[in-house]
C-alpha positions in Angstrom: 0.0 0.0 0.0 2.7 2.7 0.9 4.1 2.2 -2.3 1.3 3.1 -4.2 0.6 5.6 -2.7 4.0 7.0 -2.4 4.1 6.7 -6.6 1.0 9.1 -6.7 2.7 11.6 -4.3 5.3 11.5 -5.9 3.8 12.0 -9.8 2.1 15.4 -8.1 5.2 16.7 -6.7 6.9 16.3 -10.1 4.3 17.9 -12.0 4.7 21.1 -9.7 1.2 21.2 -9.5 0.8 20.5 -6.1 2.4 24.1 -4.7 0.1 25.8 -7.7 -3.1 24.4 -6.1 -3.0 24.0 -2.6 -6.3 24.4 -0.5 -5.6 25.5 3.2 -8.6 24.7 5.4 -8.1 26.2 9.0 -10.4 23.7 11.9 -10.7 24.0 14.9 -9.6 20.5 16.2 -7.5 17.3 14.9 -8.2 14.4 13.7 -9.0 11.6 16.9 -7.4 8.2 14.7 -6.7 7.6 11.0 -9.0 4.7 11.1 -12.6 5.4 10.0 -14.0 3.0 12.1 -12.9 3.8 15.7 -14.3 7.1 15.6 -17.4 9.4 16.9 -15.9 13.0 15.9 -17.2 15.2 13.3 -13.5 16.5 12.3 -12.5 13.4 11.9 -14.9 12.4 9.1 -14.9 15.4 7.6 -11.0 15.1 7.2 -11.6 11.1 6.3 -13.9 11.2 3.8 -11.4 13.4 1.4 -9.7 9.9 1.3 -12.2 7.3 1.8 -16.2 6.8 0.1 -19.4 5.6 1.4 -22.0 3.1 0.1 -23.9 6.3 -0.3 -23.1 9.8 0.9 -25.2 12.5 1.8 -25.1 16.2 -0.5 -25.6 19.7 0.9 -29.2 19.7 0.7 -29.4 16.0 2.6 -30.1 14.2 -0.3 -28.8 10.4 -0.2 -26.7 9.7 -3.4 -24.9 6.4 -5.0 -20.8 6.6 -3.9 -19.3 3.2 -4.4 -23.1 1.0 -3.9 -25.0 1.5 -7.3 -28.2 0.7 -5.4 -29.2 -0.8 -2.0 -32.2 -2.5 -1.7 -34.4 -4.3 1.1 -35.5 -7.6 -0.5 -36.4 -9.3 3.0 -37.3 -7.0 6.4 -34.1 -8.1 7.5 -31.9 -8.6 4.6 -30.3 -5.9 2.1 -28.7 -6.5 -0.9 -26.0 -4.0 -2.5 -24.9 -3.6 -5.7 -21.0 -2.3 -6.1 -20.0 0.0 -8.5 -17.5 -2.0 -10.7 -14.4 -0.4 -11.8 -13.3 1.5 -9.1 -10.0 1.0 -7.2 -8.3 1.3 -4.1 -5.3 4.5 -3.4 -2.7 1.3 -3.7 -3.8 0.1 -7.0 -6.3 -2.9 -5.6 -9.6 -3.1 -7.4 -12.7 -2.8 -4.9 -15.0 -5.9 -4.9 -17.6 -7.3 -2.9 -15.7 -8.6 -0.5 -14.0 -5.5 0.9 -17.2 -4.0 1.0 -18.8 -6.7 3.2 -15.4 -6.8 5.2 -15.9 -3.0 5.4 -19.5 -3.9 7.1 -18.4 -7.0 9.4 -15.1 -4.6 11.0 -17.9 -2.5 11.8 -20.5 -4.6 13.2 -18.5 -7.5 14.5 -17.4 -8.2 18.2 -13.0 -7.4 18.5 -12.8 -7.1 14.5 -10.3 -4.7 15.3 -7.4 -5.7 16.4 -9.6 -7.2 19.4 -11.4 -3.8 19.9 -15.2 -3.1 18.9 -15.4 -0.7 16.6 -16.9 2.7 18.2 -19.2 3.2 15.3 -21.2 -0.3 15.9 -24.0 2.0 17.4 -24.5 3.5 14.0 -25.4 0.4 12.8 -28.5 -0.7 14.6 -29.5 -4.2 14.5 -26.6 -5.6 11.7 -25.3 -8.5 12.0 -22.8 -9.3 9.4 -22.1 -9.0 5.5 -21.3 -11.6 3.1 -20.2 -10.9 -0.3 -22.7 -13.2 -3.0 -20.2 -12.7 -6.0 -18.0 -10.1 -7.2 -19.9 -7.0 -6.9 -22.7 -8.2 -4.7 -22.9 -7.9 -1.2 -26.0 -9.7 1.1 -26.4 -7.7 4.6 -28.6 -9.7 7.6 -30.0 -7.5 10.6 -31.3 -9.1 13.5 -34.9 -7.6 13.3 -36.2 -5.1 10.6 -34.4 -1.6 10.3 -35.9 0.6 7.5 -33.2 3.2 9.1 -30.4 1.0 7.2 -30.3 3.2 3.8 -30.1 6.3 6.1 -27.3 5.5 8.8 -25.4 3.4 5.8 -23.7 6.7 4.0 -21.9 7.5 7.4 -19.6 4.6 7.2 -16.9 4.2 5.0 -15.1 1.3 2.9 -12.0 0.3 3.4 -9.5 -2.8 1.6 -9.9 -6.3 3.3 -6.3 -6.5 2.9 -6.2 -3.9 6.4 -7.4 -7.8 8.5 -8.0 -7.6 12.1 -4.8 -4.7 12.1 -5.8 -0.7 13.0 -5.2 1.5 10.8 -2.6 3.9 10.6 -1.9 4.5 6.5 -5.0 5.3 4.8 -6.1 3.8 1.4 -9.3 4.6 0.6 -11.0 4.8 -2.7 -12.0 8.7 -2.5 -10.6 11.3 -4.5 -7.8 12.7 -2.3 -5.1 10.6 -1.4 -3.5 10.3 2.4 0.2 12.2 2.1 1.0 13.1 5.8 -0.9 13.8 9.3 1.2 15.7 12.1 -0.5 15.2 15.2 -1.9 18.9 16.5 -1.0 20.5 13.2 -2.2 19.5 9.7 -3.8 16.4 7.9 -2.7 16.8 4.2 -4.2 15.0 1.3 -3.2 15.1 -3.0 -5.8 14.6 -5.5 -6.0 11.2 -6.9 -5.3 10.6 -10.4 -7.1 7.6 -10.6 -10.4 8.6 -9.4 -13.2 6.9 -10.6 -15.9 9.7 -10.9 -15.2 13.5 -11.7 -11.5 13.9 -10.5 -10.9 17.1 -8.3 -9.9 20.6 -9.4 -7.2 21.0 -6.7 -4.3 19.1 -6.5 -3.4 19.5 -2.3 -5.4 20.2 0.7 -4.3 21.0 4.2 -6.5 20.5 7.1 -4.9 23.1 9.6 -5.4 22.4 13.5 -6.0 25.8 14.6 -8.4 25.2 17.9 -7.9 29.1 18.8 -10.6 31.1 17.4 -8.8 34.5 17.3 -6.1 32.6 16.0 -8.0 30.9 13.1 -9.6 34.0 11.9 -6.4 35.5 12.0 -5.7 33.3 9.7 -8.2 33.6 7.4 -7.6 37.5 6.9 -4.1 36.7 6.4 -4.9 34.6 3.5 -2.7 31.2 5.4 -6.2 29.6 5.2 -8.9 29.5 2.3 -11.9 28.1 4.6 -12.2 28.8 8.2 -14.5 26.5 10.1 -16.7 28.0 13.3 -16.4 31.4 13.1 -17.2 33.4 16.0 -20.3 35.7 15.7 -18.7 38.8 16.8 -16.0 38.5 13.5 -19.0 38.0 11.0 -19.4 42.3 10.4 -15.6 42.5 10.5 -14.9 39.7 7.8 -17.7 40.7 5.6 -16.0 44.0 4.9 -13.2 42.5 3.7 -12.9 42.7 0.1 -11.4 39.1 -0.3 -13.4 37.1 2.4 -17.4 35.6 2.1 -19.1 35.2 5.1 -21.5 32.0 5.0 -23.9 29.9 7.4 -26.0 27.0 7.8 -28.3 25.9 10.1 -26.4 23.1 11.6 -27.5 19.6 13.3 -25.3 19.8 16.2 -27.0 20.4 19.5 -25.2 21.9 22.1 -24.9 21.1 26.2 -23.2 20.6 29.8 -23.1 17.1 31.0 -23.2 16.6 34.6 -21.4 13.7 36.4 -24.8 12.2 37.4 -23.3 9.7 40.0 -20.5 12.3 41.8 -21.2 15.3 44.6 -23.0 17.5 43.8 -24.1 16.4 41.2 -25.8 12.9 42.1 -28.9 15.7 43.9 -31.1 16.4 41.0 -31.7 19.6 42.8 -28.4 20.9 42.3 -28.9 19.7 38.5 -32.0 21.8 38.6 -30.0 24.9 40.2 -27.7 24.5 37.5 -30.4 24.9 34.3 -32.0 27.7 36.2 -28.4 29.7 37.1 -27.3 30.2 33.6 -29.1 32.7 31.1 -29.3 30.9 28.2 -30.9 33.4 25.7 -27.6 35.8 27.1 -25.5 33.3 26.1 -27.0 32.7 22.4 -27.3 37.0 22.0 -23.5 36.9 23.5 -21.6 34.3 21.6 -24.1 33.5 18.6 -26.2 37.1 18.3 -29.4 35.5 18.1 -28.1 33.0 15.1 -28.8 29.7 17.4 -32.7 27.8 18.1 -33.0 27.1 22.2 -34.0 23.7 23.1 -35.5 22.4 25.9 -33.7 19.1 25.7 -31.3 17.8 23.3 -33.1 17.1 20.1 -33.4 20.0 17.2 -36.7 21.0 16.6 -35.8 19.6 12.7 -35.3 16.1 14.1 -37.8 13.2 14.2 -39.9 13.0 17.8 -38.8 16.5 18.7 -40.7 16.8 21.6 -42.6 20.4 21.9 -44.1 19.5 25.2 -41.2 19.3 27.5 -40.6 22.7 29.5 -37.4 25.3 28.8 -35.8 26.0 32.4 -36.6 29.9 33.0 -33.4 31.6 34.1 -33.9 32.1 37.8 -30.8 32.9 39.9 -33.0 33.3 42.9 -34.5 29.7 43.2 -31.1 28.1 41.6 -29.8 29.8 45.0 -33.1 28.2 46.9 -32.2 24.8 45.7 -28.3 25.2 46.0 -29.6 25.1 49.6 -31.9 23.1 50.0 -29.5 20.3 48.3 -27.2 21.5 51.6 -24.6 24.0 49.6 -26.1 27.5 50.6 -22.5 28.4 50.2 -22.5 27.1 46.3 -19.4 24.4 45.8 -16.6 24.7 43.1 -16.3 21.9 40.4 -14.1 21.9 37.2 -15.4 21.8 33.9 -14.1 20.1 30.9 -14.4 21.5 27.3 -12.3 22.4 24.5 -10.5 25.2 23.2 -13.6 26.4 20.6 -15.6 26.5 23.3 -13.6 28.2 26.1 -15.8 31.8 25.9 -18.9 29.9 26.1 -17.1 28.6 29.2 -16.0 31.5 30.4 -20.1 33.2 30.6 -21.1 30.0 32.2 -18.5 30.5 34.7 -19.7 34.5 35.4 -23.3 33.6 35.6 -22.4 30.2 38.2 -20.5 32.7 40.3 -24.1 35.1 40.4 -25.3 31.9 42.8 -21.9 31.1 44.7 -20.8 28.3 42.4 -17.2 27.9 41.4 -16.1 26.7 38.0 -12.5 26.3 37.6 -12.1 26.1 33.5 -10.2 23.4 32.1 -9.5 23.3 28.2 -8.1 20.3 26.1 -6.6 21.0 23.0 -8.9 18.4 21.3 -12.0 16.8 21.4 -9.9 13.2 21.3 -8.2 14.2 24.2 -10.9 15.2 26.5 -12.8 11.7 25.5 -10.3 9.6 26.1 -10.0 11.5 29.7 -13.7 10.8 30.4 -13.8 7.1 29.1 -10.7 6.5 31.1 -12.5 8.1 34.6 -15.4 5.7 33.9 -13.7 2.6 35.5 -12.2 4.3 38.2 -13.8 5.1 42.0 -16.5 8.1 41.4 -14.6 10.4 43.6 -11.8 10.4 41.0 -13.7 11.1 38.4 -13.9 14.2 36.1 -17.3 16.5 37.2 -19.3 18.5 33.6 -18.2 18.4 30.1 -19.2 21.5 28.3 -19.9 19.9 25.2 -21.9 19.1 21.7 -23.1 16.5 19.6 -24.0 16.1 15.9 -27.6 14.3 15.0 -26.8 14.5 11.2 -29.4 12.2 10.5 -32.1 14.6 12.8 -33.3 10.7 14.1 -32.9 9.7 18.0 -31.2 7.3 16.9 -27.8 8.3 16.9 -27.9 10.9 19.9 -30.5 10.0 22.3 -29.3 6.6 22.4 -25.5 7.5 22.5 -25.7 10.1 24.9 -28.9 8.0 27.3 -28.4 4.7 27.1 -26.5 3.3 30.5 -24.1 1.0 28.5 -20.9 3.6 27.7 -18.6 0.8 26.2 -21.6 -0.1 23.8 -25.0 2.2 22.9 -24.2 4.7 25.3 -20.9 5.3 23.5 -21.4 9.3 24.4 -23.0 9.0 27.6 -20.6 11.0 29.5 -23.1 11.8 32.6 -23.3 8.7 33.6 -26.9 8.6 33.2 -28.7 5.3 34.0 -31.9 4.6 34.0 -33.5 0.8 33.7 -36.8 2.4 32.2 -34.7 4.7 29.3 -33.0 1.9 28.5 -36.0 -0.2 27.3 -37.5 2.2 25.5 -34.4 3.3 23.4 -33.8 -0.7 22.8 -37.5 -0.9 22.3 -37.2 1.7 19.6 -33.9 -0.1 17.9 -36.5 -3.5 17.3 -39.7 -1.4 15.5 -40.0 -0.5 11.9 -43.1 1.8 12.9 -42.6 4.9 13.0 -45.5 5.7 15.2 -44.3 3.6 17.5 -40.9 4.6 17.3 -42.4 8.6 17.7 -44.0 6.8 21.0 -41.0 5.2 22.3 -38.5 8.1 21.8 -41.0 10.7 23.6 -41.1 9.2 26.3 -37.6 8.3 27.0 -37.0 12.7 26.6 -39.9 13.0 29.6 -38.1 11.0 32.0 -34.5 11.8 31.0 -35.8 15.8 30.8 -37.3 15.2 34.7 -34.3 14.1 35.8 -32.0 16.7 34.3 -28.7 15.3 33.5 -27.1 18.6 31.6 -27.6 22.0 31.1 -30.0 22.1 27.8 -28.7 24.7 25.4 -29.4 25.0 21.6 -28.6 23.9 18.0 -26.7 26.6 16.3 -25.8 27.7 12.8 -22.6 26.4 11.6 -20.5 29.7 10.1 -17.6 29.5 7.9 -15.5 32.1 6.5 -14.0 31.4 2.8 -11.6 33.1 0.9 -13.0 34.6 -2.4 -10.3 32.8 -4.6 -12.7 29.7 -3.3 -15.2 28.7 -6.5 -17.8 26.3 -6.1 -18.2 25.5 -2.5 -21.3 25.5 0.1 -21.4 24.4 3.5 -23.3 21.3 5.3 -25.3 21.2 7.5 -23.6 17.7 8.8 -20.6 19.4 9.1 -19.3 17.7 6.1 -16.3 19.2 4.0 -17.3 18.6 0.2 -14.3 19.8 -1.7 -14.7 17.4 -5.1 -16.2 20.8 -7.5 -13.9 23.0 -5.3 -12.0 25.6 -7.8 -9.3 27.8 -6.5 -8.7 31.1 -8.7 -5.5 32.6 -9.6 
């Protein structure tokens, strides 16, 4: 594999075309692995899929398209069959077939196909069971029960060689139109366009991912001209940048809801009351007029409005610093406490008015930023086995719901199993009653039932008040004019195949 793609490097670097058309995308965090199934990290896809395809993908405007399946179709409630695109070969040279496809699937869905670990994705896959390639560009997929969510959650995950075996991966070879040249851990993830591609080949030759997780420091960037795209621009720049002569301001209303998880099972936060005192203490419309001006939906829970089983009947917490102080002491902290809460660097000034407001009611937040979302995870999953009293306290976090189902974020973030469905559940929320309904929901195909299920789940999760509920926001990017031919996504995806760069 190296060799091959070593060769292609190499052909680009000789044709001095690389240097001419460079694309330089500043992002607020790094890449968590290489390997596109041990992940749960927007970056990280977004810098992935420049190297590796999807069955399917999903556009701009959420429409599912044919990538590397030419169709998928359900020919028994719990059997799909999927037709591969012939043709179409691997970064290293390796035609793709059936059978990297269904190896693809079964490293996904498969107990330790990983090198002995479980791949962190299995949740997106519901009810799978395995894959087994039919003949050469035929693939036959079982699921346990029936799943019409299959062609929906199916574009998320990507195919890789069956030559990568039980190893992780650490050298990409996909079959996308970029190919892997370097990643520098906390600095850049560079890819070169791929000669070879089967569809439409890409009108730039090299881009650069830049980790820039400071948000002065990436818009700084941006008006220098080191970067063409800046991801998560702050709200306060937007006037500023869109008076300058060589820079587009542009938005979308994003699918990423937006939180503070509390350590359910650790002082003080195992007292729903101080939970309660918590929602009530910060000014959440302040907070979206401060950092977002207005350009972000409140929630009362986690779910966007947009999203399947929204529920409109569950109550916003009114910001009330007088009975957050009431139920500070009632909970037997009339003096407040201090705790420290965990976020990143792109969201340290949301941090920072959480902290001001807290203070209003005599609680103490000591700030602690990671320099990526990786490494604050892997801090959290690594507390989980350890006494609670040496555990971290709140997470000041987010979470994409790309697909706007429950699916992949009420039963990541609620379900009491962390090493399995509750993959994201960093509160430590448990609760015997949630968990049957979200595995209830993962065995119907009716969506009325499904609508049922999901709804109540929200009521008794929302009564017992695990995190702060904030908002979904807009997305805002800031792009450099010599940029042609891109939009943004409201899945956070970077599509950068029709991407021109003017001279």
């Amino acid at each position: 594999m190296k060799k091959g793609i070593t060769a292609v490097v190499l052909v680009l670097l000789l044709s001095g075309l690389v240097c001419a058309k460079t694309l330089v995308i500043g992002f607020d965090d790094d890449l968590v692995t290489l390997d596109p199934a041990d992940f749960s990290h927007r970056q990280t896809e977004a810098m992935l899929r420049q190297v590796y395809e999807g069955l399917s993908t999903y556009t701009p405007d959420r429409e599912i398209v044919p990538e590397l399946a030419l169709s998928i179709t359900a020919i028994e409630p719990t059997l799909y069959e999927i037709k591969v695109r012939p043709g179409v070969k691997f970064h290293d040279g390796s035609p793709l077939t059936a059978e990297d496809v269904a190896f693809s699937i079964n490293r996904l869905v498969k107990e330790g196909a990983m090198a002995g670990r479980t791949s962190q994705r299995r949740g997106l896959m519901g009810p799978t069971k395995g894959a087994v390639a039919v003949d050469e560009y035929t693939v036959h997929v079982e699921l346990a029960n029936p799943w019409p969510l299959f062609p929906r959650f199916i574009p998320w995950q990507m195919i890789v060689p069956k030559s990568v075996g039980d190893s992780y991966i650490d050298k990409p070879v996909g079959t996308g139109p970029f190919v892997f040249e370097e990643w520098v851990r906390d600095s850049h993830f560079s890819v070169v366009r791929n000669p070879e591609y089967w569809g439409d080949p890409p009108k730039v030759d090299r881009v650069v991912f830049r980790v820039i997780g400071d948000e002065s420091a990436r818009v700084s960037a941006l008006r220098s001209g080191e970067v063409d795209i800046a991801t998560f621009i702050p709200v306060h720049e937007i006037s500023s940048l869109e008076n300058h002569p060589e820079i587009d301001v542009v938005s979308v209303l994003g699918t990423r809801s937006y939180f503070l998880e509390m350590n359910v099972n650790k002082p003080p936060f195992n007292d729903i009351r101080v939970r309660q005192a918590m929602n009530h203490a910060v000014d959440m419309d302040t907070i979206i007029n401060v950092i977002y001006e207005g350009r972000a939906t409140r929630i009362p829970f986690i779910l966007s409005p947009q999203a399947f089983a929204y529920h409109d009947g569950l109550p916003m917490f009114d910001y009330d610093p007088e009975k957050a102080r009431r139920l500070l002491a009632e909970a037997g902290y009339p003096n407040g406490f201090s705790f420290e809460l965990d976020t990143v660097d792109a969201h340290r000034a949301r941090a920072e008015i959480y902290q001001a407001m807290l203070a209003e009611v005599g609680i103490d937040v000591k700030i602690r930023t990671w320099p990526t979302w990786g490494a604050v995870r892997e801090a959290w999953m690594q507390m989980k086995d350890k006494p609670v009293a040496e555990q971290r306290d709140a997470f000041l976090n987010d979470w994409g719901n790309a697909s706007l189902d429950p699916f992949d974020i009420l039963i990541p973030k609620f379900h009491s199993d962390h090493r399995g469905l509750g993959r994201g559940n960093f509160s430590g929320f448990a609760d015997p009653e949630v968990d049957r309904l979200l595995e209830a929901s993962l065995e119907s195909d009716n969506n009325e039932e499904r609508l049922m299920l999901f709804r109540q789940a929200q009521e008794i999760i929302h009564a017992q008040v695990p995190m702060v509920f904030e908002f979904v926001a807009h997305e805002i990017y800031g792009v450099r004019s010599r940029v042609k031919n891109w939009r943004p996504s409201p899945d956070s995806r970077i599509h950068l195949k029709e991407v021109e760069l003017a001279h």
